[in-house]
C-alpha positions in Angstrom: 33.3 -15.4 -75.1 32.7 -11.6 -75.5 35.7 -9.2 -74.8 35.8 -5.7 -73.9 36.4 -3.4 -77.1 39.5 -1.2 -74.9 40.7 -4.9 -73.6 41.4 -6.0 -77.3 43.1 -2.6 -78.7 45.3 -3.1 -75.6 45.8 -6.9 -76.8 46.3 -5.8 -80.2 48.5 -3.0 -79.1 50.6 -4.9 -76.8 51.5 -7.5 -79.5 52.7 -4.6 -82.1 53.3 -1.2 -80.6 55.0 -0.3 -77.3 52.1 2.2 -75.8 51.4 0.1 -72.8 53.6 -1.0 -69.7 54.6 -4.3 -70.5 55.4 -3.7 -73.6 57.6 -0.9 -72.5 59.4 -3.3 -70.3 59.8 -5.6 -73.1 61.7 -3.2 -75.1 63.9 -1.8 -72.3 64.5 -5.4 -71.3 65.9 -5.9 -75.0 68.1 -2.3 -74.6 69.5 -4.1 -71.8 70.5 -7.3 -73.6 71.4 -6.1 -77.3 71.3 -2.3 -77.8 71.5 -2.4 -81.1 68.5 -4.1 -81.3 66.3 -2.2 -79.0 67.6 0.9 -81.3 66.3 -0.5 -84.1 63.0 -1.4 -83.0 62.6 1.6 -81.2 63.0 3.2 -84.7 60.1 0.9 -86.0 57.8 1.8 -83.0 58.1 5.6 -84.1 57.0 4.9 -87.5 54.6 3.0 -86.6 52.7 5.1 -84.4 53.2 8.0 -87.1 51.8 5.9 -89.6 49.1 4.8 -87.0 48.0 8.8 -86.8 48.6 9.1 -90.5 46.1 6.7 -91.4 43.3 7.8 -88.5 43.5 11.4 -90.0 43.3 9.6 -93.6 40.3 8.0 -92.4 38.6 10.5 -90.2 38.9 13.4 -93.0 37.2 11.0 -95.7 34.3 8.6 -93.8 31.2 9.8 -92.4 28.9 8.7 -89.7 26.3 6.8 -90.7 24.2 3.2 -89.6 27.5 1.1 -89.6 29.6 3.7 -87.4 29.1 2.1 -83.9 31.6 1.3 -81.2 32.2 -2.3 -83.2 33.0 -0.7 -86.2 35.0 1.9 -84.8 37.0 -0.6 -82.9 37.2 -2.7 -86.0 38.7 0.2 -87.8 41.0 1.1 -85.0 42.6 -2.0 -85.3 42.7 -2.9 -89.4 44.9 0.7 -89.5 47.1 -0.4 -87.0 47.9 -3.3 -89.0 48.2 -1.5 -91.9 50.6 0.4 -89.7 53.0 -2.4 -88.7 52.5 -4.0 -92.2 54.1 -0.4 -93.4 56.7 0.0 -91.2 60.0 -1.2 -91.3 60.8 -1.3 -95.4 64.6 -0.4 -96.6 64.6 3.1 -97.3 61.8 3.9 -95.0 61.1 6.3 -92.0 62.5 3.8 -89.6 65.9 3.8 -90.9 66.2 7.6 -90.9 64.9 7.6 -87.2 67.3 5.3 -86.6 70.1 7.3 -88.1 68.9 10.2 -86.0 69.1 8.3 -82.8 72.5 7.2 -83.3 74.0 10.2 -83.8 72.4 11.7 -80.5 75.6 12.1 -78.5 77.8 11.2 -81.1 78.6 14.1 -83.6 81.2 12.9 -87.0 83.5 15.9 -87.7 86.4 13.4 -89.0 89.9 14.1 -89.7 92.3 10.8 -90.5 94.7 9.8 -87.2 97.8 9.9 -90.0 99.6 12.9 -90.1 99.1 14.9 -93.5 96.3 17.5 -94.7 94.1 14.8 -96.5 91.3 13.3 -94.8 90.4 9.4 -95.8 88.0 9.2 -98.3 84.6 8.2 -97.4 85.4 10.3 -94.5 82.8 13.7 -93.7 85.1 16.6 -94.8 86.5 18.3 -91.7 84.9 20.4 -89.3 85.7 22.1 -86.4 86.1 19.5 -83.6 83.3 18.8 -81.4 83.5 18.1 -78.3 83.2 14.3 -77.7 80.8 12.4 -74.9 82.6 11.3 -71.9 81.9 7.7 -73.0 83.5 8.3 -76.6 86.7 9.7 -74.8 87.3 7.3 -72.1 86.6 4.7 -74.8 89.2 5.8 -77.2 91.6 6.9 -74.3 91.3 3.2 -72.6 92.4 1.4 -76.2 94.5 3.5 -78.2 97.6 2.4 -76.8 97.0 -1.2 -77.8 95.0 -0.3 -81.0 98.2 1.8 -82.0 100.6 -1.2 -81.2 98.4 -3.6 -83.1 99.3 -0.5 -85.9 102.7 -0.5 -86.0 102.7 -4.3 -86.1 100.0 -4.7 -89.0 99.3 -1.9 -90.6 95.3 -1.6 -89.5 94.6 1.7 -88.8 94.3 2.4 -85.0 91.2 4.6 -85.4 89.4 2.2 -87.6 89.8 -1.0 -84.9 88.5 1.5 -81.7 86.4 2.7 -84.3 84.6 -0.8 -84.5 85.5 -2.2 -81.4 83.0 0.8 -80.2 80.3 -0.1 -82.5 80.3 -4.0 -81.4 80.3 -2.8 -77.9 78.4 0.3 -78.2 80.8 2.3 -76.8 82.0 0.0 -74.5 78.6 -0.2 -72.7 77.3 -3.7 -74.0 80.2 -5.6 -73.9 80.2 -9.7 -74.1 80.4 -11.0 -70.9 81.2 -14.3 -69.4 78.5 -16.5 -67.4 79.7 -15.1 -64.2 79.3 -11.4 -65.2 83.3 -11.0 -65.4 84.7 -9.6 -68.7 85.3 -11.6 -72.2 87.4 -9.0 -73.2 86.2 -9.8 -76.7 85.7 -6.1 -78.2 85.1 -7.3 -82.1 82.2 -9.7 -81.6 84.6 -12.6 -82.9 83.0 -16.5 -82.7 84.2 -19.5 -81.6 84.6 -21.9 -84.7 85.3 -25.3 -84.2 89.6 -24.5 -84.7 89.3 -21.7 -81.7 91.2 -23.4 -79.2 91.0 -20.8 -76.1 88.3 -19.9 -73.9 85.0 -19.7 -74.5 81.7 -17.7 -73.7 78.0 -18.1 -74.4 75.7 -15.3 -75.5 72.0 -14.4 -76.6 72.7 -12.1 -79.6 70.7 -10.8 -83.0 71.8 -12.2 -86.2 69.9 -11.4 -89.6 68.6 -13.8 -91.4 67.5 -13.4 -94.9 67.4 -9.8 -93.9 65.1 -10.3 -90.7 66.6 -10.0 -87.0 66.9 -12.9 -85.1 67.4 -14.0 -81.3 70.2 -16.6 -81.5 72.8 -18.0 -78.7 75.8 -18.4 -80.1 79.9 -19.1 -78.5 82.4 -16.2 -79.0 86.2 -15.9 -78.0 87.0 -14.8 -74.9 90.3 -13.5 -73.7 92.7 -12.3 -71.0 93.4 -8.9 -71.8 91.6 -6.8 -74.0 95.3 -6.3 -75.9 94.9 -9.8 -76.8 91.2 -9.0 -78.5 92.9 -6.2 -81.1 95.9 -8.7 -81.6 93.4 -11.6 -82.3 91.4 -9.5 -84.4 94.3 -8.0 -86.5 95.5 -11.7 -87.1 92.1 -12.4 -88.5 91.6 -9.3 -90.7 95.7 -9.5 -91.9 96.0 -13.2 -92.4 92.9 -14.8 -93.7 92.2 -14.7 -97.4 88.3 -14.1 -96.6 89.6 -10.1 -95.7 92.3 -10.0 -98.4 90.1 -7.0 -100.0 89.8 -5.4 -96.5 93.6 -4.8 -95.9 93.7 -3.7 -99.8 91.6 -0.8 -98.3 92.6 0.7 -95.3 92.8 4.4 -96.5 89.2 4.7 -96.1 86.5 4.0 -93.1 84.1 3.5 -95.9 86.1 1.0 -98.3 87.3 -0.5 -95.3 84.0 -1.0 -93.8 82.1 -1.8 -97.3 84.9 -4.6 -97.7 83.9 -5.7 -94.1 80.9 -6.0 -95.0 80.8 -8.2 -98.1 83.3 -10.4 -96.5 80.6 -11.1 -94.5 82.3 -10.3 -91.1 78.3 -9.3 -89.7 75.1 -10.4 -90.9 73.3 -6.5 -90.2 72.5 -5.5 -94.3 73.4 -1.9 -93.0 76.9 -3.2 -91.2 79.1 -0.5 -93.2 76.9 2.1 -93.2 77.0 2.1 -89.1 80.4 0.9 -88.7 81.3 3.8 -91.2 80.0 6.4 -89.4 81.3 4.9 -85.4 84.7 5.0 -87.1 84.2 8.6 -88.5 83.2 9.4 -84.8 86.1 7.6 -83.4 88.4 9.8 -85.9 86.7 13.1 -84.2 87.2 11.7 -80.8 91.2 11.0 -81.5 91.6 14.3 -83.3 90.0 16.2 -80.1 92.1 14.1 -77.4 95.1 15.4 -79.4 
């Protein structure tokens, strides 16, 4: 069966890069079940497409028309270097995880200070700056928890900042929070699991999990509560009395150590867990500082 050569770039295009309709709804579709996600590969699509270009220019500026250049060739060509393109895209260290960075901090400028009283900043904190003003979304997200967050405080010793700070980056700011089947609430603002000894309520979720290193779709159960005062005190009780983050308590004078020790407690599967959960909490620091 013969095809079209514009049918199969659009195949080819529609199974890698998001340049046609239903592939656009495919990724706003993820944005509206995991955020996170949809930031990511939204990061990959913009490499991709630069590398796409990159490689066209490569290839126009050194081949040269001849018996061979014809429309199969061409459309041959076209869709070896977008390939290559994907093939390229998406490596640690690469252009997709400085896009990435970019994206995330649209809307939400770090100019830390720490929440405790006292010229020093944490370290691992961005040296202070003249506050910015924060998003509405950052301040009625720090505003609606720092009453509990600060109780939790007092009671175990967890910085305030640091728990809104990664509530908001489980939740994304409080816009993608876990939900029950019903649409109602889970209350569950740290992305916390249901293991086999969780003995309250229960709710079921499609999330992304990495595994060796690659995201995956995966449904898994999480803890749901009655009050979202009941998340940051079942949170603190994880983080204060289980041995797995005896390292994390050691390090609560810093939003990196603290999220670094997160991290390799293995509290998330994302490789790059501390690195965004540093900078959320840096943010959150801001937010605080600007509130007054």
């Amino acid at each position: 069966m013969s095809l079209d050569p514009m049918s199969a770039v659009s195949m080819s295009a529609s199974r890698g890069l998001a340049i046609d309709a239903q592939s656009l709804d495919r990724l706003n579709s993820l944005a509206g079940r995991d955020s996170r996600a949809a930031l990511q590969e939204t990061a990959r699509q913009f490499e991709a497409l630069f590398m796409r270009e990159l490689l066209k220019s490569m290839r126009e500026a050194s081949m040269r028309s001849g018996l061979m250049d014809n429309e199969a060739t061409q459309l041959g060509t076209q869709l070896l270097d977008e390939q290559l393109a994907l093939k390229m895209t998406g490596l640690p260290g690469g252009l997709s995880e400085m896009i990435e960075r970019q994206l995330m901090q649209q809307g939400a400028p770090t100019a830390p200070t720490a929440m405790s009283p006292g010229p020093a900043s944490p370290v691992g904190a961005a040296p202070a700056q003249p506050a910015m003003q924060p998003t509405p979304a950052q301040a009625n997200f720090v505003a609606r928890h720092r009453d509990a967050a600060l109780q939790v405080q007092r009671e175990t010793g967890i910085p305030a900042g640091f728990m809104i700070g990664q509530a908001a980056h489980e939740t994304g700011w409080g816009r993608s929070p876990i939900r029950n089947p019903d649409g109602s609430s889970s209350f569950n603002l740290f992305g916390i699991k249901a293991g086999p000894n969780w003995q309250g309520r229960v709710t079921e979720i499609t999330t992304t999990e990495y595994i060796n290193g690659e995201p995956r779709r995966v449904t898994a159960r999480f803890r749901a509560y009655d009050s979202y005062a009941d998340s940051f005190r079942d949170y603190a009780r994880l983080i204060s009395q289980s041995p797995r983050y005896s390292q994390v308590m050691q390090n609560l004078h810093s939003p990196r150590a603290f999220s670094e020790h997160l991290q390799a407690a293995g509290y998330a599967t994302d490789p790059r867990y501390a690195d965004k959960l540093t900078r959320v909490i840096n943010t959150t620091l801001n937010v605080k500082r600007a509130l007054g």
